[in-house]
Backbone as CSV, one residue per row, in Angstrom:
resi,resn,N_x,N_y,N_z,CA_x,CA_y,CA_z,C_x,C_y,C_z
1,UNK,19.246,79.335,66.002,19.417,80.497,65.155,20.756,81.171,65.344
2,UNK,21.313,80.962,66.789,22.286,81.691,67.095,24.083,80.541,66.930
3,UNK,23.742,80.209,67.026,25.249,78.605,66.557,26.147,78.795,66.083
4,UNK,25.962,79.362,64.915,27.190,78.908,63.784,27.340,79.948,62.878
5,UNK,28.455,81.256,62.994,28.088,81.993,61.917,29.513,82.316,61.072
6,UNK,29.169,81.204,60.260,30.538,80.925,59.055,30.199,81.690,58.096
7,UNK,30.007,81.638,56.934,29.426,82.176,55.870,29.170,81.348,54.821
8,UNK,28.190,81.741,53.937,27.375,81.060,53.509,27.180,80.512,52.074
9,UNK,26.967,79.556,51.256,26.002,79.373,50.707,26.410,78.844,49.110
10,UNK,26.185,77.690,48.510,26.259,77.342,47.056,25.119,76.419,46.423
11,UNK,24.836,77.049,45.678,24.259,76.301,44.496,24.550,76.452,43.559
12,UNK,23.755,75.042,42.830,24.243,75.442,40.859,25.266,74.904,40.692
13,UNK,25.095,74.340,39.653,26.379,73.972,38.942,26.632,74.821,38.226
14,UNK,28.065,75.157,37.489,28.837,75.655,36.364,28.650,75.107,35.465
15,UNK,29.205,75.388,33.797,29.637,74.522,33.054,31.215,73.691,33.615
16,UNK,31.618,73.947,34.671,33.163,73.512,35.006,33.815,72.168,34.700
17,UNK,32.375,71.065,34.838,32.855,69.972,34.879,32.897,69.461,33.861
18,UNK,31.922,69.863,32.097,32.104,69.253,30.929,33.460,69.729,30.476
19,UNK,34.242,71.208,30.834,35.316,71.676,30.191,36.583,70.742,30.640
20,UNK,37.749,71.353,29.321,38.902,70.101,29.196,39.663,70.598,30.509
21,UNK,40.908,69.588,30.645,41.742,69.972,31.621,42.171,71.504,31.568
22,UNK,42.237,72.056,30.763,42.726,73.326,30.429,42.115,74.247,30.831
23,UNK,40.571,73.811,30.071,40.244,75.223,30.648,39.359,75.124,32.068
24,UNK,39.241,73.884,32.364,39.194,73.962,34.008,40.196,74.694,34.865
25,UNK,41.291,74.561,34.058,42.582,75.276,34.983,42.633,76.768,35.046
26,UNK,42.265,77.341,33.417,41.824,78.721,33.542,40.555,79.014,34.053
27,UNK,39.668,78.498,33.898,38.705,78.655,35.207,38.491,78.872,36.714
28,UNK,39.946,78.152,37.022,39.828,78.243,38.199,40.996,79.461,38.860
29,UNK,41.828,79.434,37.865,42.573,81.080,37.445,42.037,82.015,37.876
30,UNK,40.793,81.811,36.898,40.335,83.360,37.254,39.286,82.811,38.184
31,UNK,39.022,82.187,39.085,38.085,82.471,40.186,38.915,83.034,40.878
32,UNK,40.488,82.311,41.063,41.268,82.858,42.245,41.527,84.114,41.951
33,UNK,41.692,84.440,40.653,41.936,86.462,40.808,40.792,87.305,41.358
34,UNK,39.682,86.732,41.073,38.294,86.972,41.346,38.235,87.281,42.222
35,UNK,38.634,86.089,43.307,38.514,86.194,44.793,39.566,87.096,45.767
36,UNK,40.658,87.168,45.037,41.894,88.040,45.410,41.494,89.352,45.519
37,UNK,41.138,89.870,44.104,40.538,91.388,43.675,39.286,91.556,44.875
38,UNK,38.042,90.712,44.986,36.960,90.902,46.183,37.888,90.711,47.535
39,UNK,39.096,89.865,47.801,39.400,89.587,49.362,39.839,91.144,49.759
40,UNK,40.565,91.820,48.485,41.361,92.748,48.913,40.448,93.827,48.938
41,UNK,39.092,94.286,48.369,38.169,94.862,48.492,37.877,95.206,49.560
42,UNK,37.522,93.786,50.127,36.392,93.851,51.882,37.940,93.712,52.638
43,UNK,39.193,93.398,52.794,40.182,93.978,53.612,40.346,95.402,53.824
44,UNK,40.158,95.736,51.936,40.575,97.536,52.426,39.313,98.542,53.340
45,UNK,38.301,97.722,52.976,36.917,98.235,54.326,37.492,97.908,55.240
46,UNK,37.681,96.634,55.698,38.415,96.665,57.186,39.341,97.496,57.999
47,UNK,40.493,97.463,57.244,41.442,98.125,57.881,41.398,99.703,57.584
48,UNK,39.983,100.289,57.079,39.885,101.685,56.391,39.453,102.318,57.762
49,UNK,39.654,103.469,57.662,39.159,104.452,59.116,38.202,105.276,58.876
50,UNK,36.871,104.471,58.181,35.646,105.069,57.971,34.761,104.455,59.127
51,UNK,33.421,105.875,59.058,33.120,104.989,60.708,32.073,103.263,59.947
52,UNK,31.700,102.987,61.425,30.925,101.483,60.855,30.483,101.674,59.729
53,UNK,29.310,102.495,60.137,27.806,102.618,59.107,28.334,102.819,57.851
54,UNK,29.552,103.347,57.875,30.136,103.776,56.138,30.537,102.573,55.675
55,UNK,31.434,101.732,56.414,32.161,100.437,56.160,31.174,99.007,56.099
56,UNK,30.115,99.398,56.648,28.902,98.321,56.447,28.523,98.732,54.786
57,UNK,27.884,100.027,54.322,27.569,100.112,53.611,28.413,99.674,52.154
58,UNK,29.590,100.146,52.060,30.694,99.067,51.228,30.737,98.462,51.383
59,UNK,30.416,97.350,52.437,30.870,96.245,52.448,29.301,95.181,51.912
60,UNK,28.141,96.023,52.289,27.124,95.608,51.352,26.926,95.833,49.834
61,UNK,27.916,96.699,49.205,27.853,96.985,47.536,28.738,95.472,47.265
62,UNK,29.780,95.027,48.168,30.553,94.222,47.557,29.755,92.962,47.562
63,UNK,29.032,92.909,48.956,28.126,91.144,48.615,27.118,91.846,47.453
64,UNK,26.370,92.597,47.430,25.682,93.032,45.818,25.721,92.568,44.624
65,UNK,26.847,92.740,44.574,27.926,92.494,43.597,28.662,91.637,43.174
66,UNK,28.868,90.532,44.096,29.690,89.674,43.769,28.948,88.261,45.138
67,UNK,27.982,88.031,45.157,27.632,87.091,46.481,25.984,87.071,45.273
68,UNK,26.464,85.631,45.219,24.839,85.130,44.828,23.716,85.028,46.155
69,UNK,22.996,86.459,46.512,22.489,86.178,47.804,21.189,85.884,47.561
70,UNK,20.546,85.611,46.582,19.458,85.109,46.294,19.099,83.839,46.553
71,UNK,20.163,83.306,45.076,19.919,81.720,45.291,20.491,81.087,46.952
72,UNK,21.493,81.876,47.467,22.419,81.428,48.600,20.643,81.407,49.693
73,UNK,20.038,82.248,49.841,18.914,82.144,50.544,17.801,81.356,50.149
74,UNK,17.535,81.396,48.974,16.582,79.585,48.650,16.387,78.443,49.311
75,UNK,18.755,78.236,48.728,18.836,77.008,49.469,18.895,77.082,50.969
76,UNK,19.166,77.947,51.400,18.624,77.740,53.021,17.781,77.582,53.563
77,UNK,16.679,78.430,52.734,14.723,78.117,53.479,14.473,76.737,53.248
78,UNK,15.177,76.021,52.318,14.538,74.855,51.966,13.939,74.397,51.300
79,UNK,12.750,73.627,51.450,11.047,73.697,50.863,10.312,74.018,51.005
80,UNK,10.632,75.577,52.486,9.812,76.112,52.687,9.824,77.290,51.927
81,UNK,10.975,77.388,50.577,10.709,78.487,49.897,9.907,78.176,48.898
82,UNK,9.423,77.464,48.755,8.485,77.038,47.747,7.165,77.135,48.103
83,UNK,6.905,77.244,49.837,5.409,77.074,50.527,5.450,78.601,50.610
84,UNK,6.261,79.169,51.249,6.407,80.765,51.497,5.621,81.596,50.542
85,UNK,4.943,82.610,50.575,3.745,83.944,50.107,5.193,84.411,49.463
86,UNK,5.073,85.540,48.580,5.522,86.582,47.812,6.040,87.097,48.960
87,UNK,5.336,87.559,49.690,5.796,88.399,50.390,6.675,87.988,51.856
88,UNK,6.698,87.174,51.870,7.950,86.207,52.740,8.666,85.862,52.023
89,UNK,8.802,85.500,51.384,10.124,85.918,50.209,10.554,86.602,50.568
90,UNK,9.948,87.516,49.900,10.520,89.056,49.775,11.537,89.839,51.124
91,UNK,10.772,89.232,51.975,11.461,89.689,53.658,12.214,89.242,53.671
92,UNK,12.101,87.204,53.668,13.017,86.618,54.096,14.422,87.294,52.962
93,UNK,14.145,87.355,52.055,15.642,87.543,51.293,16.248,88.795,51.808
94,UNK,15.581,89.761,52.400,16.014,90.999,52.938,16.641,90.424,53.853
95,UNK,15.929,89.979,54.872,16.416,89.892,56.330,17.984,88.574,55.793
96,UNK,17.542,87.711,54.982,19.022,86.850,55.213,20.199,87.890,54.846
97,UNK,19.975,88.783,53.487,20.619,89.672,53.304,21.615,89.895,53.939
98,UNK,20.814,91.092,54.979,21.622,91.947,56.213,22.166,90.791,56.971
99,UNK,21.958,89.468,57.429,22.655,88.663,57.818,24.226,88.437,57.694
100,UNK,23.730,87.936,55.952,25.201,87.688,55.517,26.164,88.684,55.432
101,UNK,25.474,90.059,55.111,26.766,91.193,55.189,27.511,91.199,56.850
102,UNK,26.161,90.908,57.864,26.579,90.898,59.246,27.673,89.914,59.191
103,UNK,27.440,88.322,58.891,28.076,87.505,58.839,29.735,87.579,57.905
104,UNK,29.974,88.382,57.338,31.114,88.649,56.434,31.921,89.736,57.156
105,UNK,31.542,90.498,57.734,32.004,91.769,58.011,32.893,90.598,59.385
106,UNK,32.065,90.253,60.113,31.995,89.228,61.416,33.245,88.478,61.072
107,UNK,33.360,87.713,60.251,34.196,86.818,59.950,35.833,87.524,59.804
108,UNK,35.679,88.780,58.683,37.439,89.489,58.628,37.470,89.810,60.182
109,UNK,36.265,89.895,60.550,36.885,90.636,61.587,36.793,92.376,61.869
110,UNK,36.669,92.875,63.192,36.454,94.608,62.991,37.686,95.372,63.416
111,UNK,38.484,95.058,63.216,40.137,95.479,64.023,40.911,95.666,62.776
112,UNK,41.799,96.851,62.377,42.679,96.727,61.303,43.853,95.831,61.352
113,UNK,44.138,95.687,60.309,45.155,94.560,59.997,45.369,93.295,59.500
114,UNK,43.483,93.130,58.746,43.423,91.926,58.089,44.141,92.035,57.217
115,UNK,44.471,90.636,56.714,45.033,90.100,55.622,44.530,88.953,54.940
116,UNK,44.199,89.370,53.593,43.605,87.825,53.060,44.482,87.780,52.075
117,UNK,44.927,86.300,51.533,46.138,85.864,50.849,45.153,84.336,50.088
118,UNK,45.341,84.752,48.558,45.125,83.189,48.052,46.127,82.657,48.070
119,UNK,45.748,81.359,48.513,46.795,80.203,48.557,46.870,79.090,47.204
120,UNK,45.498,78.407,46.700,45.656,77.727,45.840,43.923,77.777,45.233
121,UNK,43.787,77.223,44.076,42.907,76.754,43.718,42.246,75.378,43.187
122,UNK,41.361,74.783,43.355,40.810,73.923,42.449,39.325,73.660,42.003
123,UNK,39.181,73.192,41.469,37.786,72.499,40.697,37.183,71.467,41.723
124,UNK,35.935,71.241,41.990,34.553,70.904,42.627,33.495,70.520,42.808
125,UNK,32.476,69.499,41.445,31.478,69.601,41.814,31.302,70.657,40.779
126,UNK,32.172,71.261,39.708,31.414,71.692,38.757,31.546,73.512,39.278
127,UNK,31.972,73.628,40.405,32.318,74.705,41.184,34.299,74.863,41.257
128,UNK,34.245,76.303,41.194,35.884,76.722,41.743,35.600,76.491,42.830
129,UNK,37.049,75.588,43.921,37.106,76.142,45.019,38.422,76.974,45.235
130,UNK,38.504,77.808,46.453,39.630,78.935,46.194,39.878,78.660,47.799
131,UNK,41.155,78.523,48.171,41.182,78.771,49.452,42.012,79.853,49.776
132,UNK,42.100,80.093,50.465,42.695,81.683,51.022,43.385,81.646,52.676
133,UNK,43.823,82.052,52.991,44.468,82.438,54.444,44.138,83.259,55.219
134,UNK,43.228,83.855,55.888,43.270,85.548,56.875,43.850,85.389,57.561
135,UNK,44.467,86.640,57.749,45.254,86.843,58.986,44.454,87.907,60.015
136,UNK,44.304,87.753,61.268,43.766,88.550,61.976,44.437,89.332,63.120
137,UNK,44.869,90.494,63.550,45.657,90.497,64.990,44.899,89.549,66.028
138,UNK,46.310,89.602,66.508,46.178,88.501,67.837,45.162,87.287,67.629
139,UNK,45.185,86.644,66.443,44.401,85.541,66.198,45.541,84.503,65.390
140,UNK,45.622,82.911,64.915,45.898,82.371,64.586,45.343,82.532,63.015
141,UNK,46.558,82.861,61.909,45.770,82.275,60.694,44.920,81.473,60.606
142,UNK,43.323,81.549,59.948,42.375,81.132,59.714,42.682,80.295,57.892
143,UNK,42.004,79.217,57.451,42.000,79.267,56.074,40.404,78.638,56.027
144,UNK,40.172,79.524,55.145,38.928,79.619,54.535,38.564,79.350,52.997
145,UNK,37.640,78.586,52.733,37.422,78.367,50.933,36.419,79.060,50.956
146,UNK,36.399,79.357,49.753,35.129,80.556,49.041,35.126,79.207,47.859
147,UNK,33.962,79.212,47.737,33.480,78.175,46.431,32.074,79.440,45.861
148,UNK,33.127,78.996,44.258,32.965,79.949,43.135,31.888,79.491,42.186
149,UNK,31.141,80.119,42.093,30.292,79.783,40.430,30.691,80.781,39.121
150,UNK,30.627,79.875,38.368,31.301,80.995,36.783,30.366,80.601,36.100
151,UNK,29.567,81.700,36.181,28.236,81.674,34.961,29.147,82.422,34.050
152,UNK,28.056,82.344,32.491,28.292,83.082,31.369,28.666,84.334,31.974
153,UNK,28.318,85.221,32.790,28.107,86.804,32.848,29.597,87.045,33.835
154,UNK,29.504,86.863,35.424,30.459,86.870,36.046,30.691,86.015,37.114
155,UNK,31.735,86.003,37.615,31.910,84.744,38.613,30.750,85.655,40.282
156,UNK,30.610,84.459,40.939,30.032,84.673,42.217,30.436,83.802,43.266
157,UNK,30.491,84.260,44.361,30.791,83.535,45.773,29.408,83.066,45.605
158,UNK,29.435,81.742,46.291,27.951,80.963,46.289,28.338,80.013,47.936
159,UNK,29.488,79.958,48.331,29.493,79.273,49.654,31.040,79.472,50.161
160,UNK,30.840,79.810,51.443,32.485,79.649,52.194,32.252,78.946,53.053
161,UNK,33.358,78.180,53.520,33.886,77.047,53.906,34.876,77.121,55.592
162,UNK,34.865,77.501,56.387,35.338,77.938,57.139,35.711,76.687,58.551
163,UNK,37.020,75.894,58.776,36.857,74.863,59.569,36.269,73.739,59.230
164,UNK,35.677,73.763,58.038,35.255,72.422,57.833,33.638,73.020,57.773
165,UNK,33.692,73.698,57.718,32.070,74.081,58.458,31.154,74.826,56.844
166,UNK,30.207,74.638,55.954,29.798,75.736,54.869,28.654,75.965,55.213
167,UNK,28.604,77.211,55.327,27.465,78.396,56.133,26.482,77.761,55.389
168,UNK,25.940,77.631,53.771,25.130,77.469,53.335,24.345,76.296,54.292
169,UNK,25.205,75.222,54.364,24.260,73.765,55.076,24.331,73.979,56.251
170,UNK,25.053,74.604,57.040,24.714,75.032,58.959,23.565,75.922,58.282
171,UNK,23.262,76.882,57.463,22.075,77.725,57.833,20.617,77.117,57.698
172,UNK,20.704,76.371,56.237,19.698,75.386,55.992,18.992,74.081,57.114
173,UNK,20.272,73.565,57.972,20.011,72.869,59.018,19.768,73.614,60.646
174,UNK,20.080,74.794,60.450,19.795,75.933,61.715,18.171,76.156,61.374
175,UNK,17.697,76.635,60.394,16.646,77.036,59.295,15.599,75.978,60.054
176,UNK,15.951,74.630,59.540,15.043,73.694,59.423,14.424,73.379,60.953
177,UNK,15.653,73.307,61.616,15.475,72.868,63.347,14.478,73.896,64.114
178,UNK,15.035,75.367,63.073,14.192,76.548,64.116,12.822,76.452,63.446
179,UNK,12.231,76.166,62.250,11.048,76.267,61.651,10.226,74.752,62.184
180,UNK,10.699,73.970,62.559,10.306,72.435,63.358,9.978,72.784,64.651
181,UNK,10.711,73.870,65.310,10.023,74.093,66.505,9.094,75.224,66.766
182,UNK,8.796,76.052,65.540,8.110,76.939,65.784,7.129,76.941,64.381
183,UNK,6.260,75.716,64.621,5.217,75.609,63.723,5.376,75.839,62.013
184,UNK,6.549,75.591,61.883,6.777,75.825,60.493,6.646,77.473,59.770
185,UNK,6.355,78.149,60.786,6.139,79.641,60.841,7.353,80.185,60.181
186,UNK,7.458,80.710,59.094,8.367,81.757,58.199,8.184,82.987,58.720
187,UNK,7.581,83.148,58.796,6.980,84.955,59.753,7.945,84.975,61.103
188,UNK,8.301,83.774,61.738,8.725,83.663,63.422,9.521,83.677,62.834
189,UNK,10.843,82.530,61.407,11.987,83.003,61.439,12.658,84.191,60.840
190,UNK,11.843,84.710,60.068,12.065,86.461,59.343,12.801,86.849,60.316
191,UNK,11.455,87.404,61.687,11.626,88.129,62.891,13.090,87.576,63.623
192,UNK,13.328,86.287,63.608,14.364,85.480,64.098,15.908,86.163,63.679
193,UNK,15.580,85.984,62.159,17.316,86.502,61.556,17.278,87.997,61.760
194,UNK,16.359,88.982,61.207,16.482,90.128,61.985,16.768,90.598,63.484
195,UNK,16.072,89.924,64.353,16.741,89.770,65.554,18.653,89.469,66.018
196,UNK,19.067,88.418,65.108,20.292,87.647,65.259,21.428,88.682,64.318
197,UNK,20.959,89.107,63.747,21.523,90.519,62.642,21.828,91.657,64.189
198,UNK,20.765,91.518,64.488,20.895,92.881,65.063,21.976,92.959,66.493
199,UNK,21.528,91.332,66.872,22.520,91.704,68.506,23.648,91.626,67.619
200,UNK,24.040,91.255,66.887,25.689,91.016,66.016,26.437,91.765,65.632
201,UNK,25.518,93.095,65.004,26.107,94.308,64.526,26.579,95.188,65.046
């Protein structure tokens, strides 16, 4: 439960892959402004001198808003979101929730002076991918992909990419290993990610 905390999560295809060369290219245009306009969002929480609890709370309107955290939690339960009650659902999507905001906040980093910079874009699998640069004090530039979905309505982060590493399939394979050893119990991993939320924050 505790391993790997990159960030997370894609499903779905786009229409990306029937469109012409063209407008794949503006597609992927505007994921990267997309992602520029949100990087510079959750930077200006970072480096802002509001206390946590204020800077958590913006920084949860922005996954709201722009982080498919629904479907991003589906594909992580597995097939056990399909066995899961209403009401494990319902938790589990809470509790991954507060995760991923944990997990995002985690990742810029809690020290002022991030910097996120798009570098380039391309097409995926029917998905934008966008990669980007952070800069962190006293850390080595990081580069990170955010892979984009462009529905009809608005674009969404659906998975980041961090080292080689996409949160979505470490969580799904974290998910699976911890529900194999603990009786297939959804109730034990609820309690689990709430727990792992909490020493983090």
């Amino acid at each position: 439960m505790n391993r790997r905390n990159c960030l997370a999560a894609a499903l779905g295809l786009s229409g990306l892959t029937i469109l012409a060369p063209r407008a794949r290219a503006q597609a992927v245009a505007k994921a990267s402004a997309f992602l520029q306009q949100v990087g510079d969002s959750m930077v200006a929480i970072v480096n802002g001198g509001q206390p946590t609890a204020q800077k958590r709370q913006a920084m949860t309107q922005i996954v709201d808003t722009n982080v498919d955290v629904g479907d991003i939690a589906r594909f992580c339960l597995g097939r056990f979101a399909r066995t899961a009650t209403p009401d494990q659902q319902t938790r589990y999507v809470a509790a991954f929730h507060d995760f991923l905001v944990m997990s995002i906040s985690g990742h810029l980093g809690e020290y002022r002076g991030v910097k996120l910079t798009v570098l380039r874009g391309r097409e995926q699998d029917g998905n934008a991918i966008v990669t980007s640069s952070i800069e962190r004090p006293n850390n080595q530039p990081a580069t990170v992909d955010w892979v984009i979905e462009q529905p009809a309505t608005a674009p969404k982060i659906v998975d980041v990419v961090a080292e080689g590493t996409s949160m979505r399939l470490t969580q799904r394979q974290d998910y699976a290993s911890y529900l194999s050893q603990n009786g297939n119990n959804v109730d034990a991993l609820i309690k689990a990610i709430v727990q792992q939320t909490a020493r983090n924050s």
